[in-house]
N, C-alpha and C positions, 0 to 999 in steps of 0.2 A: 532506434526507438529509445526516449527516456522512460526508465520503468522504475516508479517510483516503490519499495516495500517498507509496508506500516507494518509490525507486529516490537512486541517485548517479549516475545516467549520465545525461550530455547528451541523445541518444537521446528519454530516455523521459521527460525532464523535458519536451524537448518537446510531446509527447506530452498530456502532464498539464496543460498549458497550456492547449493547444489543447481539450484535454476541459472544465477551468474555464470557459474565454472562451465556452464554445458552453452548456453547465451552469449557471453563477453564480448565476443567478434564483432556481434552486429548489433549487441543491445548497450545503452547505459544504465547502472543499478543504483540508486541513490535508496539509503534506510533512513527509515524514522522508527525510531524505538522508545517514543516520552510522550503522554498527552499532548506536553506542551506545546513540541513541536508539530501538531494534529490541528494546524489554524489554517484560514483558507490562506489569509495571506502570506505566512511560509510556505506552502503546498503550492500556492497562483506563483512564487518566485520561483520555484524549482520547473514550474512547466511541465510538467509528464507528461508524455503520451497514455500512461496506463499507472494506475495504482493497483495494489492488491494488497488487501488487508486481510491475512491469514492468521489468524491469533488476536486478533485487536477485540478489546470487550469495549472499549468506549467510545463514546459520541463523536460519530461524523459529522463533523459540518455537514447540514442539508447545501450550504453553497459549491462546495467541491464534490458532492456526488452528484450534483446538478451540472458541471463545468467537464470534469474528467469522467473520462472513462473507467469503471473500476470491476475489480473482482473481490466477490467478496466470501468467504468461507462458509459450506452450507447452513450451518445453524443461523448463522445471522441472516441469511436470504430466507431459511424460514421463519424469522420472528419476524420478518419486517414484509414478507407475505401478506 
């Protein structure tokens, strides 16, 4: 499975480490740590099977949470509630 991780924050890069080192066997890790890289069409070339944006404060493409499958950090699943 390609598992794409969005965050800039120390926090959750952790985080995303520790999910890799425990994962690696059977998963791929690809990070994005810059808005910039936060575009559908950088995201649509990478192909994930699964994003998870743990730490991310900014604007998802509505096109790529519409395409991929994602997880996203409680507070933002309750703002967007």
């Amino acid at each position: 499975m390609n598992i794409l991780c969005c965050t800039y924050r120390d926090w959750a890069k952790r985080i995303y480490r520790k999910l890799e080192d425990y994962f690696c066997e059977d998963h791929c890790f690809t990070y994005i740590n810059s808005k910039y890289q936060c575009c559908y069409d950088f995201i649509d070339k990478l192909s994930p099977d699964i994003v998870v944006w743990y730490g991310w404060s900014w604007t998802i493409p509505e096109k790529v949470l519409n395409k991929y499958y994602s997880v996203l950090n409680g507070e933002f699943v309750d703002d967007i509630a």
